[in-house]
C-alpha positions in Angstrom: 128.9 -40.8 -3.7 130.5 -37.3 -3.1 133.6 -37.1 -1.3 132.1 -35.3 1.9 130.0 -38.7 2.5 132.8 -40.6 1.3 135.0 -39.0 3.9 131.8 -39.5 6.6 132.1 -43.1 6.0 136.0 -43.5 6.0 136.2 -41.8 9.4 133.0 -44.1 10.6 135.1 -46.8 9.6 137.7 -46.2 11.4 136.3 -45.2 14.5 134.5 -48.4 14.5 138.1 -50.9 14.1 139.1 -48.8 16.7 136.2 -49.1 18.5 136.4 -53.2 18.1 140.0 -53.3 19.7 140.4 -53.5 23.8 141.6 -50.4 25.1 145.3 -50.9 25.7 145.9 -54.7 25.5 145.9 -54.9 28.8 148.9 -57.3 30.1 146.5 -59.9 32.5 147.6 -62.1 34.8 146.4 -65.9 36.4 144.1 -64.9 39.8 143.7 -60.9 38.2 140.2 -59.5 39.1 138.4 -58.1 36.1 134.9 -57.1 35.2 132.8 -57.3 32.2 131.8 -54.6 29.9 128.4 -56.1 28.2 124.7 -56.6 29.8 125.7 -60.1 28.7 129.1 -61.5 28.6 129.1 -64.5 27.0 131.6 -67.2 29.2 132.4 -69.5 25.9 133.8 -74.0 26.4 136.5 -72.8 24.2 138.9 -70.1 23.3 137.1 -69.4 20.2 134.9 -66.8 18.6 132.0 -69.8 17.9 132.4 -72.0 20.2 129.4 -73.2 22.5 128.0 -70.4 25.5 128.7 -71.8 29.0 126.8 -69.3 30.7 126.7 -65.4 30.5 127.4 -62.9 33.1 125.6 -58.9 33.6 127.7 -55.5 33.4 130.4 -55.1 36.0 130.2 -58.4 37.5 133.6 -59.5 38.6 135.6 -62.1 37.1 138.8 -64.1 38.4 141.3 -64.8 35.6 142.1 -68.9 35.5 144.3 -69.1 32.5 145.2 -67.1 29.8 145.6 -68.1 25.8 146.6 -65.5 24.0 143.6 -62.9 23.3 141.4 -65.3 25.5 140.9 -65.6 29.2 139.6 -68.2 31.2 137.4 -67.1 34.1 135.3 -67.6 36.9 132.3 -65.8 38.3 129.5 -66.5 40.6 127.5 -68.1 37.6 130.2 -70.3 36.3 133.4 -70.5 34.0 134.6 -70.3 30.7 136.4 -68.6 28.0 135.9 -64.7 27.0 138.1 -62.6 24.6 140.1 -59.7 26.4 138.2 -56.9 25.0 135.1 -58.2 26.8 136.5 -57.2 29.8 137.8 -54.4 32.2 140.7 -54.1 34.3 138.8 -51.2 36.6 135.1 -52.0 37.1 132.9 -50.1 34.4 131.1 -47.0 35.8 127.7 -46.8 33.5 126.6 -49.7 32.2 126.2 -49.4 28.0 123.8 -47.2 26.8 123.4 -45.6 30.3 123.3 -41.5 29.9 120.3 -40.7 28.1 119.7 -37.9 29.9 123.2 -36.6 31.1 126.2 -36.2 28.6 129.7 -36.0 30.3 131.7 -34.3 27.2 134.2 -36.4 28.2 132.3 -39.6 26.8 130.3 -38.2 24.3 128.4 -40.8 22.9 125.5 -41.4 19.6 123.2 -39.4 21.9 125.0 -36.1 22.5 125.9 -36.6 18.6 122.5 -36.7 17.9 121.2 -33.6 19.5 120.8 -30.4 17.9 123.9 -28.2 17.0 124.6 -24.6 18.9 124.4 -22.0 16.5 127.8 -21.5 16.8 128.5 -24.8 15.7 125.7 -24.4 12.8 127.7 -21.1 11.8 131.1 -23.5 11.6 129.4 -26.2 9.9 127.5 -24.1 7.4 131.3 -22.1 6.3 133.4 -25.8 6.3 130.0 -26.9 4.0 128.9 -29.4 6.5 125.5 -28.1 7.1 123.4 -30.6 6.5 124.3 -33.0 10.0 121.0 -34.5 10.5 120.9 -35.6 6.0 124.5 -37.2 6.8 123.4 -39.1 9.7 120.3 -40.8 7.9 122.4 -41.7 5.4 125.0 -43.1 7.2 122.3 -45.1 9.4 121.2 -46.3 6.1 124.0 -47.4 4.9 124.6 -48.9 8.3 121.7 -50.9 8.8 121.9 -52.3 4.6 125.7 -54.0 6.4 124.0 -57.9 7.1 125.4 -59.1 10.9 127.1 -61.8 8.9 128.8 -59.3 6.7 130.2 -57.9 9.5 131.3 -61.0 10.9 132.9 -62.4 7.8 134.8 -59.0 7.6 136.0 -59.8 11.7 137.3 -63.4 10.3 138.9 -62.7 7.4 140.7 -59.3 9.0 141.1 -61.2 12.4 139.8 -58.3 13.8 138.4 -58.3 17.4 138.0 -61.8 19.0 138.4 -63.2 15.7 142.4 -62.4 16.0 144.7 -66.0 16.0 
């Protein structure tokens, strides 16, 4: 592996922890209004990564905080109540639903689509001098190397790291 893929990958990795960590560790309180980040936030029985679904809820649906357990939140919504790690939630209600933007980019949240799109030239010029030329050969291979990482790889990682909702 050559160090410019190396380096692709280390920074991919990071980005990704970083990524898997709620955005401030938000301080919540009992009877705190929140809203959920996912199409479908699971409400869990328990305080627990594995424990049983009792119910999910949509994107930006609002949630009542009924306890608190370290990382986990008890909460209520319309559909029901249960248990959902922090970093499932948002303390503002979310804007765009994930994945929305296809067709506009705010360079503010640049996401996998504007990554995707085709460089300026001025940015081919910069590439092509720092030897980075090659974008769109980097990104199949790293969605190669992406998609060869099994689900329960990455969830193994998650427990033995207590990364994520995985954290005692």
């Amino acid at each position: 592996m050559n160090a410019k893929r190396l380096s692709l990958m280390s920074t991919c990795l990071v980005l990704s922890c970083l990524l898997l960590m709620p955005a401030g560790w938000a301080e919540f309180k009992k009877r705190q209004k929140v809203w959920s980040k996912h199409y479908e936030t699971p409400l869990l029985a328990e305080p627990r990564p594995l424990a049983a679904v009792e119910t999910t809820v949509g994107f930006g649906k609002k949630l009542t905080i009924r306890e608190i357990s370290g990382t986990w939140l008890r909460v209520k919504s319309d559909e029901g109540e249960g248990w959902v790690f922090q970093g499932n939630v948002a303390t503002d209600k979310p804007k765009l639903a994930p994945d929305a933007g296809w067709s506009k980019i705010d360079a503010a949240q640049t996401d996998t689509v504007a990554a995707a799109r085709p460089l300026a030239p001025a940015a081919e010029s910069y590439a092509e001098r720092n030897n980075a030329g090659d974008a769109k050969a980097d990104i199949d291979w790293l969605d190669a190397e992406a998609d060869a990482i099994t689900e329960d790889e990455t969830v193994l990682y998650m427990v033995e790291n207590q990364l994520g909702e995985f954290q005692e």
